[in-house]
Backbone bond lengths (Angstrom), bond angles and torsions (degrees), N, CA, C in turn:
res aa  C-N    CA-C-N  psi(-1)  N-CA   C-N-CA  omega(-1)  CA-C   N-CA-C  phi
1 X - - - 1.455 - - 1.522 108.46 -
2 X 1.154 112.28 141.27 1.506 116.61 173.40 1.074 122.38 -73.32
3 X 1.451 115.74 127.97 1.348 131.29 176.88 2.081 93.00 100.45
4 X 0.919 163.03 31.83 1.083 170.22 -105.42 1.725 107.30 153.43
5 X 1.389 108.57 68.36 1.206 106.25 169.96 2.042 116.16 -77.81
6 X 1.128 134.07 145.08 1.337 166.49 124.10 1.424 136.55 -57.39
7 X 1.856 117.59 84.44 1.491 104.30 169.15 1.287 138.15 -74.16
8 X 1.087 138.42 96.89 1.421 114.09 -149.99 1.825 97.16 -105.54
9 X 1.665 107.10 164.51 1.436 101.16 -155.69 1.309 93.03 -143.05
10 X 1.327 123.52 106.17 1.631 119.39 -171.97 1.400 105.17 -159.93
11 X 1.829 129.82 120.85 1.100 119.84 172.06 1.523 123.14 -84.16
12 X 1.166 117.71 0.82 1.532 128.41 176.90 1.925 102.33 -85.88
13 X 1.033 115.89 130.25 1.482 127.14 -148.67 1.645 88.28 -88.08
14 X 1.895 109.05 -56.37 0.983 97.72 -177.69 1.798 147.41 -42.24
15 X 1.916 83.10 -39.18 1.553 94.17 -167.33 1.635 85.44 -86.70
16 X 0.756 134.46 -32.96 1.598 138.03 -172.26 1.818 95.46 -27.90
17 X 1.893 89.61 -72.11 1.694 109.89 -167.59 1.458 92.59 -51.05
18 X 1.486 123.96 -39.75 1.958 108.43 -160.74 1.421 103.26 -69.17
19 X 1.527 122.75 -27.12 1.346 125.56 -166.14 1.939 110.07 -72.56
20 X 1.449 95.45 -57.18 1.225 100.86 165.56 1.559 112.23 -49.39
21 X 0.843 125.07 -84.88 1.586 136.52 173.95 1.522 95.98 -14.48
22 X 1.087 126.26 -99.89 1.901 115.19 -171.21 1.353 120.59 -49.64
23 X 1.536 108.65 -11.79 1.521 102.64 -164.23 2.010 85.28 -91.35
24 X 1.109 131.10 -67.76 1.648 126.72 158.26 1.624 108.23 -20.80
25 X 1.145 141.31 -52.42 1.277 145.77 -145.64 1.938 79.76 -77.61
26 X 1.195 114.13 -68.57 1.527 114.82 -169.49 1.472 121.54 -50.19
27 X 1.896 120.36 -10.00 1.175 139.66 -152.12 1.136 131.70 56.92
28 X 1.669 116.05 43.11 1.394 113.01 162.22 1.833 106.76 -94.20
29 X 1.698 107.15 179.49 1.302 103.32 171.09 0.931 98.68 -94.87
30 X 1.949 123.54 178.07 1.054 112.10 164.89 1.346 89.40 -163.61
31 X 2.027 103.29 143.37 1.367 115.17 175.39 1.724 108.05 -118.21
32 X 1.132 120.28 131.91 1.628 118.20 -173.38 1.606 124.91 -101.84
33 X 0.975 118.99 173.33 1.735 120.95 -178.58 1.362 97.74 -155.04
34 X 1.444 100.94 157.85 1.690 102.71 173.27 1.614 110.60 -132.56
35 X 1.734 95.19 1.99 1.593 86.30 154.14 1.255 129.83 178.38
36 X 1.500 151.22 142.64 1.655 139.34 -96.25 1.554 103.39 -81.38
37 X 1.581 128.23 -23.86 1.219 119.08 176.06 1.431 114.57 -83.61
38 X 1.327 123.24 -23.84 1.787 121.57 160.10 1.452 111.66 -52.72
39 X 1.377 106.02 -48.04 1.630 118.62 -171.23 1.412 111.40 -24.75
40 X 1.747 92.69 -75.83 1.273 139.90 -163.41 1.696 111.42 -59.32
41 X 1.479 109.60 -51.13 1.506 126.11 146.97 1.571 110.43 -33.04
42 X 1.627 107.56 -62.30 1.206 104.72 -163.91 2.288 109.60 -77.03
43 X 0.784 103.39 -30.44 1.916 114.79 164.31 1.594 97.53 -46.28
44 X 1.454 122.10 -71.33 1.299 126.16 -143.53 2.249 87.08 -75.27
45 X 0.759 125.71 -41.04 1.545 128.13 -151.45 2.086 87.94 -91.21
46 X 1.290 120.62 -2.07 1.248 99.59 179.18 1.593 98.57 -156.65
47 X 1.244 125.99 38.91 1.556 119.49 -171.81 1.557 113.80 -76.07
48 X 1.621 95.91 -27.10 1.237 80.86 160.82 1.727 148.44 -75.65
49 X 1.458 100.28 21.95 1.829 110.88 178.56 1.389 106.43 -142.13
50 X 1.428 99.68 -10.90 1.931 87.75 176.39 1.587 105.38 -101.72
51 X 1.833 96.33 145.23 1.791 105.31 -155.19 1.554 83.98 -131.26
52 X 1.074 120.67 25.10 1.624 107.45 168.70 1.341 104.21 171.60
53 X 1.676 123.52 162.50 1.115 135.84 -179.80 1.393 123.98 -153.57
54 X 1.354 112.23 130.81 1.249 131.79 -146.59 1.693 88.36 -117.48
55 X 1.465 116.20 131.27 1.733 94.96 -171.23 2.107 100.08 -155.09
56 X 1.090 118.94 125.10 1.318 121.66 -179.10 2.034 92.28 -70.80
57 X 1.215 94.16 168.21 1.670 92.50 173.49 1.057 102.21 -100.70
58 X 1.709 132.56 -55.15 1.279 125.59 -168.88 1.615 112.51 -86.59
59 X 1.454 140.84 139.44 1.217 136.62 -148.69 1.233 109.21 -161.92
60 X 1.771 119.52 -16.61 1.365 97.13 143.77 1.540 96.83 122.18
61 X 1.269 121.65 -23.50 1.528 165.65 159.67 1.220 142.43 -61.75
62 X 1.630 145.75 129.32 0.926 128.18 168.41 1.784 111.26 -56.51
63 X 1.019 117.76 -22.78 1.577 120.70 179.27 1.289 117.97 -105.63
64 X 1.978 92.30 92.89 2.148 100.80 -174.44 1.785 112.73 -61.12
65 X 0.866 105.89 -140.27 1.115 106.31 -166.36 1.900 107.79 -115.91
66 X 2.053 92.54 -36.15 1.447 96.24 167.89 1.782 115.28 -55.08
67 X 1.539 123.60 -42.80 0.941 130.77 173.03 1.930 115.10 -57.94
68 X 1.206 139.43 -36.38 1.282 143.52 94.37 1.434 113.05 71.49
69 X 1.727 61.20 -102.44 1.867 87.41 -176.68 1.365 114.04 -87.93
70 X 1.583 119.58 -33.64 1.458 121.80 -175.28 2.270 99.95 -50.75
71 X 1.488 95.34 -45.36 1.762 99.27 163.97 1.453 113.27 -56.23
72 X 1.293 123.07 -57.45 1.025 111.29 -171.05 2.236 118.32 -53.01
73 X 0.939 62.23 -56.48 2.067 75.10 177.71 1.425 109.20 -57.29
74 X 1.369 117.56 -17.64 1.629 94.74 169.93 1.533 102.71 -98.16
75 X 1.137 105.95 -16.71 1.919 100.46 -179.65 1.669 102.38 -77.77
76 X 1.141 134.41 -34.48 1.516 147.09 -127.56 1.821 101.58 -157.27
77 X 1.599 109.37 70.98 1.359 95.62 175.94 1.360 136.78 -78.84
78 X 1.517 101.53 137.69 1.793 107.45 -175.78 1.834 108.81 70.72
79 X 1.693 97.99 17.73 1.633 92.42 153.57 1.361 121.67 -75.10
80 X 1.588 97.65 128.42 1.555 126.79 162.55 1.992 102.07 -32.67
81 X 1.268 89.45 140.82 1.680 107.46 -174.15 1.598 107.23 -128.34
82 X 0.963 123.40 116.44 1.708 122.86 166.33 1.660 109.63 -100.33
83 X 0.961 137.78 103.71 1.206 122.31 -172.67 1.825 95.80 -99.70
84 X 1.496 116.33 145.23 1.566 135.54 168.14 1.410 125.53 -110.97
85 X 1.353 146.04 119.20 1.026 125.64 -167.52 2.004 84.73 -173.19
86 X 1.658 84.47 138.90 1.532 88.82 178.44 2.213 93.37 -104.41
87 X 1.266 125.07 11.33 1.468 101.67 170.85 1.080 106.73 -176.08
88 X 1.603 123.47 45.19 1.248 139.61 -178.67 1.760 121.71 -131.60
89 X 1.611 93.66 -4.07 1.492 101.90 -158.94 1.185 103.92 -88.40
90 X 1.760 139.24 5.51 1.237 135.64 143.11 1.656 120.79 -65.42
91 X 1.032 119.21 16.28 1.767 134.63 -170.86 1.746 83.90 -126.99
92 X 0.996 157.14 -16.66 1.660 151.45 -158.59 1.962 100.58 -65.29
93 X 1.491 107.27 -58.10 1.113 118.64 -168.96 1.839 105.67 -57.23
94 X 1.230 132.26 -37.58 1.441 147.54 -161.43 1.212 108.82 -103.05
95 X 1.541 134.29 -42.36 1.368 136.90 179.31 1.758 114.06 -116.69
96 X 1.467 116.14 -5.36 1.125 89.69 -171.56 1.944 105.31 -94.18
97 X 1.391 102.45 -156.30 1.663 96.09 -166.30 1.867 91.52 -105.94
98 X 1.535 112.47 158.08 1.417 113.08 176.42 1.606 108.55 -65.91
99 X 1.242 104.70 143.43 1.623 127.82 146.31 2.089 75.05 73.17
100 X 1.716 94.70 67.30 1.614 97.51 165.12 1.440 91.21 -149.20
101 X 1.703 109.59 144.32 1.295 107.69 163.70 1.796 111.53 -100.24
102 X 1.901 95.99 156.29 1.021 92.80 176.02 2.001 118.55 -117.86
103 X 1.234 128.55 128.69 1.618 138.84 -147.10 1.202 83.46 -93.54
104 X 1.375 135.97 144.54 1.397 135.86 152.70 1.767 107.17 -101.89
105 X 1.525 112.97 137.55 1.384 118.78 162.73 1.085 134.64 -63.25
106 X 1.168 149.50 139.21 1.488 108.27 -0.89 1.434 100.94 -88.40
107 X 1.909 115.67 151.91 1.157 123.12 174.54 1.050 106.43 -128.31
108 X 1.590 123.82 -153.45 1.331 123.66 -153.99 1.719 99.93 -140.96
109 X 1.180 118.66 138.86 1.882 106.99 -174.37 1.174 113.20 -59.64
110 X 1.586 130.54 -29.44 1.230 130.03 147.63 1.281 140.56 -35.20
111 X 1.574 124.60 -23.08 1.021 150.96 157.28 1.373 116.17 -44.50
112 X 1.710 97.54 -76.49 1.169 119.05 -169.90 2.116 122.03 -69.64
113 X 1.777 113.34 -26.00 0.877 108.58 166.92 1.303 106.04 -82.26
114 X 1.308 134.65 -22.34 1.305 128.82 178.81 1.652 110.53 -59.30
115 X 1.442 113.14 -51.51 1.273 116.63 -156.80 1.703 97.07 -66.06
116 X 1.328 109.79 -50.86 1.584 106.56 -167.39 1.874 116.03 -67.53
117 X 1.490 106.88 -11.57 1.264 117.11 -166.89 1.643 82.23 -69.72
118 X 1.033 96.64 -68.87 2.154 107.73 -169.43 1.230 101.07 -35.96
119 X 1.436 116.99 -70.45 1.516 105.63 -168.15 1.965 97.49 -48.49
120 X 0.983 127.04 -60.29 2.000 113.17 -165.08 1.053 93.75 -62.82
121 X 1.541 158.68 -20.50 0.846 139.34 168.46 1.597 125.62 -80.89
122 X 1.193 92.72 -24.91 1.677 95.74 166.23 1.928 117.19 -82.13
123 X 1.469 107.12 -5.67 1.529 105.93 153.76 1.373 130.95 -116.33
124 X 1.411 107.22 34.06 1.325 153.12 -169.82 2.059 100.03 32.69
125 X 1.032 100.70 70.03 1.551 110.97 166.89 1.044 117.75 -118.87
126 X 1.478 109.47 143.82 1.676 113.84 -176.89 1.833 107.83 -59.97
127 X 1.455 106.45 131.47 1.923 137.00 -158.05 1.783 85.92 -128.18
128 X 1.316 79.42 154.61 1.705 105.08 169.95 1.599 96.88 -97.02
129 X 1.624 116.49 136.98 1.275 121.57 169.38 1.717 113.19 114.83
């Protein structure tokens, strides 16, 4: 949806492109990173247009993805969190941030625009869908 920017944070290229790809297809924007110190770079240099974040945990980086979002939420308050992770999502409850969901791998792009739509819609902001 326009005006509905999306950071999404994934060092796997492939799922990166699928994420972008459905998350554009639904009409959000979307700006990407492939790993937690770009991310974080990329939050602070544009917080004012990104309204959600989509974030792998492991990234390859001294800067995971839980660390991420813990940045993101102090730059960007009560931003929506999607967290992705195919073997980290028993750590969600202890490291991740409140009122964030967490996607297990492999999922489906349906998943993922679904999941982030709810959360903006549950802080009543304009969502794709």
């Amino acid at each position: 949806m326009q005006g509905v920017t999306v950071l999404v944070v994934e060092d796997e290229f492939l799922i990166a492109a699928e994420i972008e790809q459905a998350l554009a297809e639904a009409g959000f924007e979307v700006i990407t990173a492939s790993r937690g110190k770009e991310a974080v770079a990329k939050l602070k240099s544009n917080k004012d247009h990104i309204r959600a974040l989509i974030s792998d945990i492991r990234l390859g980086d001294a800067v995971d993805g839980w660390e991420v979002a813990r940045q993101a939420r102090l730059l960007i308050q009560g931003i929506p969190v999607v967290f992705v992770s195919a073997d980290s999502g028993s750590d969600w409850l202890a490291k991740g941030v409140p009122v964030s969901l967490l996607i297990g791998k492999p999922f489906t792009s349906a998943q993922i625009v679904t999941g982030i739509s709810n959360l903006l819609n549950d802080l009543n902001l304009p969502s794709a869908g």
